[in-house]
MARPALO-113385 format. One record per residue (C-alpha): residue number from 1; residue in three letters; chain; x, y, z. Coordinates in nm, 2 decimals. Each point is the difference from the previous one (the first is absolute). Layout:
REM MARPALO-113385
+-----+-----+-------+--------+--------+--------+
!   n ! res ! chain !     xx !     yy !     zz !
+-----+-----+-------+--------+--------+--------+
! NUM ! ALA !     A !      X !      Y !      Z !
...
+-----+-----+-------+--------+--------+--------+
***
This chain:
REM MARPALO-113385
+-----+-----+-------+--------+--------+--------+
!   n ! res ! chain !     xx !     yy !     zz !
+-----+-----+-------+--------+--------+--------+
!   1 ! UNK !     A !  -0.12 !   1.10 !  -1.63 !
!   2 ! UNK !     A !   0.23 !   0.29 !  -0.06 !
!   3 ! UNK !     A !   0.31 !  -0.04 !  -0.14 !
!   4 ! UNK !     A !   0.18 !   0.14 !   0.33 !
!   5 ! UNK !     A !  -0.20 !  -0.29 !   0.13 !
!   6 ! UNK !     A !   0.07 !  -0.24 !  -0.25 !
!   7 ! UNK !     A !   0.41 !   0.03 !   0.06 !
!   8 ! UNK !     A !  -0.02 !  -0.07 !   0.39 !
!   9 ! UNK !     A !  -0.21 !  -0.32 !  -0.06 !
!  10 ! UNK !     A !   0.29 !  -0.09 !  -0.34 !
!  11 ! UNK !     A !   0.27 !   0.01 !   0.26 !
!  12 ! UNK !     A !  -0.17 !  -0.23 !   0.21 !
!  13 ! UNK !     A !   0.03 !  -0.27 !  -0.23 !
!  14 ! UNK !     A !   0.29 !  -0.20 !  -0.08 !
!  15 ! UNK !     A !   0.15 !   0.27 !   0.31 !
!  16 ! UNK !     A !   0.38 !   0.05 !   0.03 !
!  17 ! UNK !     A !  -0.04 !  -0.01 !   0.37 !
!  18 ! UNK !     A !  -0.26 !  -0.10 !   0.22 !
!  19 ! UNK !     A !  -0.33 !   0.21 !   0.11 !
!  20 ! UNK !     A !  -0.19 !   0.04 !   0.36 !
!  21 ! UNK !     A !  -0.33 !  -0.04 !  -0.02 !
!  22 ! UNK !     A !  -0.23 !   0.05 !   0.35 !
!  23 ! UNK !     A !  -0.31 !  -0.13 !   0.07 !
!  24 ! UNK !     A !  -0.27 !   0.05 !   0.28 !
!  25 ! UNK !     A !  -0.24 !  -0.32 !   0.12 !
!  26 ! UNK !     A !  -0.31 !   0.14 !   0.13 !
!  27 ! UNK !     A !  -0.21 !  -0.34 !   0.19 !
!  28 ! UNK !     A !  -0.38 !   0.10 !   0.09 !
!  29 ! UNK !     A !  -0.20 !  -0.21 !   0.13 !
!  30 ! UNK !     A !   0.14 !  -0.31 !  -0.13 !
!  31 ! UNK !     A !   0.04 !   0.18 !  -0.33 !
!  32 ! UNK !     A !   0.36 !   0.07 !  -0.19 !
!  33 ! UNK !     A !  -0.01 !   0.33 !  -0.26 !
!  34 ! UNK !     A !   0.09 !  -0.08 !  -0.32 !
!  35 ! UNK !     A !   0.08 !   0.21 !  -0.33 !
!  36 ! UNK !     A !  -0.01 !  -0.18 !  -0.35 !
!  37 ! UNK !     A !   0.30 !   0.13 !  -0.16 !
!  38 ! UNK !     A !  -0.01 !   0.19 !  -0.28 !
!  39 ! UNK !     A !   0.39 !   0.02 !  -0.16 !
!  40 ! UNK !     A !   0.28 !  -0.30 !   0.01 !
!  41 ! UNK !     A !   0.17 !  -0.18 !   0.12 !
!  42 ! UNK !     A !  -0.37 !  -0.19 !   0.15 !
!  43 ! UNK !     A !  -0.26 !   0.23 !  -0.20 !
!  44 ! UNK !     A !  -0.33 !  -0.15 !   0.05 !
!  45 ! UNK !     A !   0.12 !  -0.19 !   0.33 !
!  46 ! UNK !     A !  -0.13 !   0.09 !   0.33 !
!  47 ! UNK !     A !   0.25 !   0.12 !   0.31 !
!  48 ! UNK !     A !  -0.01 !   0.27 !   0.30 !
!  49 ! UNK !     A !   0.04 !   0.34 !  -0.13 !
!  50 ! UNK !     A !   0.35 !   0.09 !  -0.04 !
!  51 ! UNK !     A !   0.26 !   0.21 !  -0.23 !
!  52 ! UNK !     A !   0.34 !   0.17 !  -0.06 !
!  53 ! UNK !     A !   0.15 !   0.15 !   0.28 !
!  54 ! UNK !     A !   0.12 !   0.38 !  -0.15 !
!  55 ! UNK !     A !   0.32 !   0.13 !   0.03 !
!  56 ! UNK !     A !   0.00 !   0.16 !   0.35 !
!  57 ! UNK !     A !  -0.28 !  -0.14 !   0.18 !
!  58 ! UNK !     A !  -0.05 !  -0.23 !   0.29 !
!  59 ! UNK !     A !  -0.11 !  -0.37 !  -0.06 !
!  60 ! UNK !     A !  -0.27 !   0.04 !   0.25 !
!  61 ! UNK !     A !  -0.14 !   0.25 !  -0.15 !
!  62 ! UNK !     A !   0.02 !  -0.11 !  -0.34 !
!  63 ! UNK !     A !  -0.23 !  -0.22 !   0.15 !
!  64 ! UNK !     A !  -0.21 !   0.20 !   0.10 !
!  65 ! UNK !     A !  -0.03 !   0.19 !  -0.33 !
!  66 ! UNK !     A !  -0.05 !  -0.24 !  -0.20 !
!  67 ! UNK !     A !  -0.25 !  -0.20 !   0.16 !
!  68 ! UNK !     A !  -0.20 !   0.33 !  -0.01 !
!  69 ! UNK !     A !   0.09 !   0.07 !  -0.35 !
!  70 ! UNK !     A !  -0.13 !  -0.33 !  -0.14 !
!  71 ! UNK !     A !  -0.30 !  -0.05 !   0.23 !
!  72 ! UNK !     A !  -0.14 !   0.31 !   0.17 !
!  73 ! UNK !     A !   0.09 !  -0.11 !   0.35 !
!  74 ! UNK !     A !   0.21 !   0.17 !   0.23 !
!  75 ! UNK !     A !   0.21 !  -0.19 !   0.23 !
!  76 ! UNK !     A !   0.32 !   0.02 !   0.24 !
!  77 ! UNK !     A !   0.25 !  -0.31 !  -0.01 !
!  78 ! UNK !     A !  -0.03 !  -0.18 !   0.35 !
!  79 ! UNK !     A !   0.30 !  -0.24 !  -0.05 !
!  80 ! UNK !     A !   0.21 !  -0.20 !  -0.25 !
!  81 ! UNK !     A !  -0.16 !  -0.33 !  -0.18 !
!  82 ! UNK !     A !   0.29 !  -0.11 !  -0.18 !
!  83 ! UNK !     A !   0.27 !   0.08 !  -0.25 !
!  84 ! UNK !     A !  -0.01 !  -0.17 !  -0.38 !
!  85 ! UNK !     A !   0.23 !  -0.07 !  -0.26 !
!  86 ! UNK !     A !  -0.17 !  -0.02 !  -0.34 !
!  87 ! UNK !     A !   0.21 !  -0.10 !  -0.28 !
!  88 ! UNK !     A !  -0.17 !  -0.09 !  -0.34 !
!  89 ! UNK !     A !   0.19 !  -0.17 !  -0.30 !
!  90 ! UNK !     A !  -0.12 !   0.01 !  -0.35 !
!  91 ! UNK !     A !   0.03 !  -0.32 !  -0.21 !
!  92 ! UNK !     A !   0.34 !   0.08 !  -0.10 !
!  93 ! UNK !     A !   0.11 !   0.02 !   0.38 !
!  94 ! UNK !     A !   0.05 !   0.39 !   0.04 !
!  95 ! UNK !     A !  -0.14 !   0.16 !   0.25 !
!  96 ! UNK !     A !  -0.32 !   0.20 !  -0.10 !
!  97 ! UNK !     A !  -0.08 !   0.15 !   0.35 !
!  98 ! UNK !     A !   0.22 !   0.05 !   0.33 !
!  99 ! UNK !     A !  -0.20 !   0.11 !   0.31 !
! 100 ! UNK !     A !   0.08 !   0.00 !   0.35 !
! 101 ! UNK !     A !  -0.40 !   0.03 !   0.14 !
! 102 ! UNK !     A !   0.00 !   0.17 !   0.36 !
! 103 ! UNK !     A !  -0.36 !  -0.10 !   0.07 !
! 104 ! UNK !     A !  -0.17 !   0.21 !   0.34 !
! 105 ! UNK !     A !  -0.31 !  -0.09 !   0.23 !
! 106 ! UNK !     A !  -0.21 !   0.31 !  -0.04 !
! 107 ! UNK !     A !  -0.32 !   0.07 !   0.17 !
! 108 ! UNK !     A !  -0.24 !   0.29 !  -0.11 !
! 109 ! UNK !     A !   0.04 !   0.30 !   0.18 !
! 110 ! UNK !     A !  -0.29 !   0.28 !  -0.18 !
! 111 ! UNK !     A !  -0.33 !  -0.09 !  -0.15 !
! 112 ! UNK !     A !  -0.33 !  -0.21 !   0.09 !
! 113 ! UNK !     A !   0.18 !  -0.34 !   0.08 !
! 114 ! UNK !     A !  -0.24 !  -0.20 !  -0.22 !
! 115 ! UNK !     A !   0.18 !   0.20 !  -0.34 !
! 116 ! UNK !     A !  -0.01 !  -0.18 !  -0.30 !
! 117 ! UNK !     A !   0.28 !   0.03 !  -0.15 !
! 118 ! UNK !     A !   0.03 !   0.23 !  -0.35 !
! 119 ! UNK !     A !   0.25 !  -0.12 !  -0.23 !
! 120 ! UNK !     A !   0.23 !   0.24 !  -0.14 !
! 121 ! UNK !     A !   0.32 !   0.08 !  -0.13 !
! 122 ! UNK !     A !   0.13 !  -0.32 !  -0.10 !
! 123 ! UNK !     A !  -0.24 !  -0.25 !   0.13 !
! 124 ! UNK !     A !  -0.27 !  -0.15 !  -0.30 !
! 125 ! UNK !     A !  -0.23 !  -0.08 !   0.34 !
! 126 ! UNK !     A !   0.01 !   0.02 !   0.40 !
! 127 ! UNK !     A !  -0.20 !  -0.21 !   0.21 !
! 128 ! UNK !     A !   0.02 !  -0.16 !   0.35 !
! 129 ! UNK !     A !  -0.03 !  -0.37 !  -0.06 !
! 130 ! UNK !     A !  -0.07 !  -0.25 !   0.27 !
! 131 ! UNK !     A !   0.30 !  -0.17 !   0.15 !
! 132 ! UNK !     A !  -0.16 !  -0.38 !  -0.10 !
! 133 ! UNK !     A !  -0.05 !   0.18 !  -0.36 !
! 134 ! UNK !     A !   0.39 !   0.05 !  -0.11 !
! 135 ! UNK !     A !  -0.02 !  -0.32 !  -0.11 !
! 136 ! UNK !     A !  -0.24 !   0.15 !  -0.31 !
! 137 ! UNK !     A !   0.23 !   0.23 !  -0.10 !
! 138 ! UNK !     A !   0.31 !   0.02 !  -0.20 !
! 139 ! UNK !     A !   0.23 !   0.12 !   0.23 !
! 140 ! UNK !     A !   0.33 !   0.11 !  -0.11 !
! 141 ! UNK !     A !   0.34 !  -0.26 !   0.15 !
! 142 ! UNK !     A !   0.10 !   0.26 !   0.23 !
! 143 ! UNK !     A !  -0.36 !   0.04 !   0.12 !
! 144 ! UNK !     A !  -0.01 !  -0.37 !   0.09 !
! 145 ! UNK !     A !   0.37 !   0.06 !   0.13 !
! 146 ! UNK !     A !  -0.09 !   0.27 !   0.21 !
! 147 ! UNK !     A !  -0.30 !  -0.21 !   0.11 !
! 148 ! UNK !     A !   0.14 !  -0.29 !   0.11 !
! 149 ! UNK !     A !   0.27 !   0.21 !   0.21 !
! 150 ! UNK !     A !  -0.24 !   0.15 !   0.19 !
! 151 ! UNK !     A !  -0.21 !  -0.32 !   0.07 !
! 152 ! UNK !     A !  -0.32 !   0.05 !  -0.19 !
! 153 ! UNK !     A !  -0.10 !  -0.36 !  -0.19 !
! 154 ! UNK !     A !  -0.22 !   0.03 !  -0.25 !
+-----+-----+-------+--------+--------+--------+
***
């Protein structure tokens, strides 16, 4: 990681205000895409693809960007799937990480529509895992948050 790099993901942690991260949740047949993340807070969890929002962009796209960035797949947001706070306390009761999470339905838009996923950028892995799976899979809070907004029991 580059040092440029390093100092935007430094600010992150223990922030002085809070961040917007945007996420896209691709469902295909009965399947949810999934990234293993790679940096903290949650490295080595499993969530949607997702990420900062930079300076002068649109949340929707964000989105959009970032679901391509970390998993090869194009898509265009079709409509909002809900809003997250995501506060995290270390042991002595500061906060470590602030994030309001704008999470997006997103449906592919370019490609052959069976795509596996390639993980990139900041995802360790990308998969789509069967909606009776999740259950397997340590899923970050706001994952299971975001999951049990939108309806889907696992």
């Amino acid at each position: 990681m580059s040092k440029e790099t390093l100092g935007s993901y430094q600010l992150r942690h223990y922030p002085k205000f809070p961040h917007i991260g945007v996420g896209g949740l691709l469902i295909r047949d009965n399947h949810l895409l999934l990234i293993k993340r790679k940096y903290n807070p949650d490295a080595g969890c499993w969530s949607i693809p997702g990420g900062h929002l930079k300076l002068g962009e649109k949340n929707k796209d964000a989105a959009e960007r970032e679901t391509l960035e970390e998993t090869g797949i194009k898509v265009k947001v079709v409509h909002l799937a809900g809003i997250l706070d995501k506060i995290m306390y270390d042991e002595n009761g500061l906060i470590e990480y602030h994030y309001i999470l704008i999470n997006y339905y997103v449906e592919q838009i370019d490609g052959d529509v069976n795509q596996k996923p390639i993980p990139d950028d900041d995802a360790l892995d990308a998969r789509f895992v069967p909606i009776d799976q999740l259950k397997n899979y340590k899923l970050t809070d706001s994952m299971r948050e975001l999951l049990g907004k939108i309806k889907i029991g696992f």
